[in-house]
N, C-alpha and C positions, 0 to 999 in steps of 0.2 A: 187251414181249412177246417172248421168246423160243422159235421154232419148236422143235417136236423131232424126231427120225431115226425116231421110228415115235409111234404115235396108240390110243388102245386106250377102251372101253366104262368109264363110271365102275363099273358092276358088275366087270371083268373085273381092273380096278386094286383094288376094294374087297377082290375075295380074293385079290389078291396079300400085300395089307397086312394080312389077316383084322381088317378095319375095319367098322364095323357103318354099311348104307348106308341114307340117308334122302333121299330125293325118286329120278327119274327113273334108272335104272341103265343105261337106252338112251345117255344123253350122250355121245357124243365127246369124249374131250380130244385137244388136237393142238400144245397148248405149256401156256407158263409164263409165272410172274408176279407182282409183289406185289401182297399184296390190295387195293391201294388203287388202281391202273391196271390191274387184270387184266379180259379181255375176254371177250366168250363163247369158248367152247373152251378157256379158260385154265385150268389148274390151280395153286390156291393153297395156304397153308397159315394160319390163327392160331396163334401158339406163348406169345404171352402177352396178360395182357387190356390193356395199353396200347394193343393196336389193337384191342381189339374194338368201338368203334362203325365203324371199316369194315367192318364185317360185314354191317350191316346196308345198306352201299348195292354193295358190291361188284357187278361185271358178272360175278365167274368163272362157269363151267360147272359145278366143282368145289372144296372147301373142304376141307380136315384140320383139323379139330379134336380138342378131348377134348369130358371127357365133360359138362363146365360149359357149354359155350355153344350161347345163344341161337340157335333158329333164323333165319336171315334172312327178311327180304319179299322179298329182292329173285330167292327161289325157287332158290338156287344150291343142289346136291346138295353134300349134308354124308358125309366121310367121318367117322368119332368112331374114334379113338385111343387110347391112353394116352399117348403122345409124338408128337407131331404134327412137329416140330422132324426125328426121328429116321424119321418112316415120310415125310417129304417127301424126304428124302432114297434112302428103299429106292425112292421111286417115280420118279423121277428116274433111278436106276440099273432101271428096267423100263424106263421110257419111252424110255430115249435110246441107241441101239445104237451098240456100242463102232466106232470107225473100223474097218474091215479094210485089211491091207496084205498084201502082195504077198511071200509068205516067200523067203529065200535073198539071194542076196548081189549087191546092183546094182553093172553092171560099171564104173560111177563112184566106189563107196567103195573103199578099202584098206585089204586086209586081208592080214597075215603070212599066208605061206605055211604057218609052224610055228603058226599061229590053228587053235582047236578049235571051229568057231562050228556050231550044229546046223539040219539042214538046214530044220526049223519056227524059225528065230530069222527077222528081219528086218533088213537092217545097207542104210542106205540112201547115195545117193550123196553122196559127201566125207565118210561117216562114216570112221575108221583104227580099227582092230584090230590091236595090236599081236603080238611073237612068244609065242608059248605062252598068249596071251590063251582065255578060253574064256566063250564066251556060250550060255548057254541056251534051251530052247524058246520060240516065241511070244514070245521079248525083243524087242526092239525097238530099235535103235540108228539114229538121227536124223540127218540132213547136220550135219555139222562138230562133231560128237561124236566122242569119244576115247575109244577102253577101251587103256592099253597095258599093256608087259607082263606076262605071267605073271597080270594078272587076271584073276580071278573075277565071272563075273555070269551068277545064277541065272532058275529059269524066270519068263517072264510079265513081265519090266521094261518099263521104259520110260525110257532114254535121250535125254532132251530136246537139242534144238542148242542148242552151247556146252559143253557137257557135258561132263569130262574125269574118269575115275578111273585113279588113275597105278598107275604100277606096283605089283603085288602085293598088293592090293586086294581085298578078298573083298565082295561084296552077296548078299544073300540072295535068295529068289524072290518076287513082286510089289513090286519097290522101283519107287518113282518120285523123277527126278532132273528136275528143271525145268532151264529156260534157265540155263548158264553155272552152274551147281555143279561145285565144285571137290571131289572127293575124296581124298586120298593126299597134297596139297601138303605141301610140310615146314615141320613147326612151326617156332616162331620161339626155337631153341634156338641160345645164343650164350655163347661165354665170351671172359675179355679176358687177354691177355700185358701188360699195362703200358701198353701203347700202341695197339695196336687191338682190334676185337672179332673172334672166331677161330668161325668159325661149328663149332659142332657135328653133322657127318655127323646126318641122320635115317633109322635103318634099319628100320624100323619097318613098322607098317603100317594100314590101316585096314579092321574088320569089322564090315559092316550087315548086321541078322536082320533074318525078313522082315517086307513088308509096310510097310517104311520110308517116309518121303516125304517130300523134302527141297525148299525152296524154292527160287523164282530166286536168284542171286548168293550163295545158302550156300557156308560153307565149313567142313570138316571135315579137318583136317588129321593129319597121318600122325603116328604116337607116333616118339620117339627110338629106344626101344626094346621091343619088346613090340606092344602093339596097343591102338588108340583105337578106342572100342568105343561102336555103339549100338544099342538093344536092339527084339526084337520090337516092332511096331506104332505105334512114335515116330511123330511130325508133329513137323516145323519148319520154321519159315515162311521168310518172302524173309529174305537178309541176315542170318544169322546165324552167328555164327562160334562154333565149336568147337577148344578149344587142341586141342595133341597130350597125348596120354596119354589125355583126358578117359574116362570111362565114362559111358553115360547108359544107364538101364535101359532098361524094358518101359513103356509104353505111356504116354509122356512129351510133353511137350506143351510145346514151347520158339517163343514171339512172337517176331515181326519185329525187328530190331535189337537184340537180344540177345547175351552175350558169356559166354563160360566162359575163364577161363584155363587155364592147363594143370594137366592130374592131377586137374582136378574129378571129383567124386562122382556124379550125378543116380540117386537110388535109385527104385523103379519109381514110373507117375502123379507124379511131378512135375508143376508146371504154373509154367511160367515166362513173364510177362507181357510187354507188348514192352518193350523196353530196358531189362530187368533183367541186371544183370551179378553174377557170382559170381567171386569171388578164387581163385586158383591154390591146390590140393592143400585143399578143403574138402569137406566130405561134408553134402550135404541129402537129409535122409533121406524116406525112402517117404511119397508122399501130401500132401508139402508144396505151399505157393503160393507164389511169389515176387513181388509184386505189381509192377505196371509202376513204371518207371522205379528201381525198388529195387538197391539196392546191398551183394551179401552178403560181410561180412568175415570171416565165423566159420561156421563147420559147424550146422547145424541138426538138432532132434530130428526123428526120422517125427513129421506133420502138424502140423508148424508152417506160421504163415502170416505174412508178413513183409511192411514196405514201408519206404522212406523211405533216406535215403542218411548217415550208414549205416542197413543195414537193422535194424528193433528187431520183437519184437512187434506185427502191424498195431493191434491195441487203445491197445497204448501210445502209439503212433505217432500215433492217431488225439486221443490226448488232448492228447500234444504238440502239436501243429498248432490244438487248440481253446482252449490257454494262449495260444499264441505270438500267434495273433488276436486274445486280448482284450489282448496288452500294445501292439499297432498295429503292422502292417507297416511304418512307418516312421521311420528312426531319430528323436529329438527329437520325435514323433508324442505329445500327449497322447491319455490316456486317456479315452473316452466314458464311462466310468462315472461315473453320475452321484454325486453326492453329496451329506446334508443338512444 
């Protein structure tokens, strides 16, 4: 059970979510929970009918469902839906009030004197602000968090510790950067004279539109030249690395341990599963999946769906895998087919 920073009437949550309310609308909620240890006061959700016989023994106070399920015995108020999954979440962002902080500049961080930082931003102690660095309102920058020079970061952030975006850097307004994201670092751009590798200057930069939200341990690195770009409303999870150059559209969705080489494509809603990786200078186009653990060597149509290493067709993919079983996982492995 997880408590939460404010408590409200199941009626008063029901029309926040314009949820159609069935049993008691007096209830208090005053946390959270899955439905299968969730306690009185608790608010839950069903999202699909695999759990729906905990439905029926649940303790919550509260329920989200749609419009298919049974009411319980066990008398917990039913909010009804159409996405249950999607208004667990709006009510979670009612229920749970944002932390407040304390705006202006504590006199333990450093910040350049030639820093534009606004007097609504937050920069807290051991965060650095570099020169001509500029942070915007109600941002938020975090102990041992970094903006340096000449960055950019817009209204409403939130600058997790660890946190570094380097020089020249552009973020847009509501981005979030968790623990130890790297932004601006220089790609891994190298040539060779004969005898050793001569790294190639990266002068480049990196620009997030808003609404971003990048994982722990990502990393998004700075283009050679021009700018590595990623688009309105992206998620990307812990640990994922972005080459330089890359482009990732609008409202893109890249899993945990995932890799892009450099100069990739990601056209808008992408959805890239965890540790699918994509080859340098490829274009997957609008709407595609790249299924986990998949490996893409070739540029994709809009809404393909892909898996396996190399990546094919998920269909094909799926037929291969259903041959490959019947000839036996094992080499010199006879066949179980029988015969008469």
């Amino acid at each position: 059970m997880t408590r939460l920073s404010a408590s409200s009437s199941a009626a008063s949550l029901a029309a926040h979510l314009s949820a159609t309310l069935e049993g008691d609308g007096s209830v208090v909620i005053t946390g959270v929970a899955p439905l299968e240890t969730a306690a009185p006061g608790d608010l839950t959700f069903l999202a699909s009918p695999r759990f729906a016989a905990h439905l029926a023994t649940t303790r919550a106070a509260a329920v989200i469902v749609d419009a298919k399920a049974q009411r319980p015995r066990s008398g917990s108020v039913l909010l009804r839906v159409a996405k249950p999954h999607l208004a667990f979440a709006r009510a979670l962002q009612f229920l749970r009030k944002a932390e407040q902080h304390r705006q202006g500049v504590h006199p333990g961080a450093h910040v350049d004197a030639a820093a534009r930082v606004s007097p609504a931003a937050t920069v807290m102690p051991g965060a650095y602000v570099g020169p001509e660095a500029e942070i915007g309102p109600r941002t938020v920058i975090y102990p041992n968090a970094s903006v340096l020079a000449r960055a950019r970061v817009g209204e409403d952030c939130l600058i997790y510790p660890g946190a570094v975006v380097r020089e020249d850097c552009v973020l847009g307004s509501r981005v979030i950067l968790h623990n130890n994201v790297s932004i601006g670092a220089d790609g891994y751009g190298f040539t060779r004279d004969g005898a050793s590798h001569v790294k190639i200057p990266q002068v480049g930069n990196v620009v997030i539109g808003d609404d971003v939200e990048i994982g722990a341990g990502s990393c998004v690195d700075r283009a050679a030249m021009g700018s590595t770009r990623i688009g309105r409303g992206t998620k990307i999870d812990n640990l994922v690395q972005i080459g330089h150059g890359c482009r990732v559209g609008e409202d893109v969705i890249i899993v945990a341990q995932s890799g892009l080489a450099g100069s990739t494509v990601l056209e808008d809603r992408v959805v890239i599963a965890a540790r699918g990786g994509i080859l340098g200078h490829l274009t997957i186009g609008a709407g595609s999946t790249v299924m986990a653990l998949a490996l893409v060597t070739k540029s994709l149509p809009a809404g393909s769906a892909v898996s396996g290493n190399p990546a094919r067709p998920h269909r094909a993919q799926l037929k291969r895998e259903a041959l490959l079983n019947r000839l036996g996982s094992e080499p010199g492995k006879k066949s179980r087919k029988k015969t008469r």
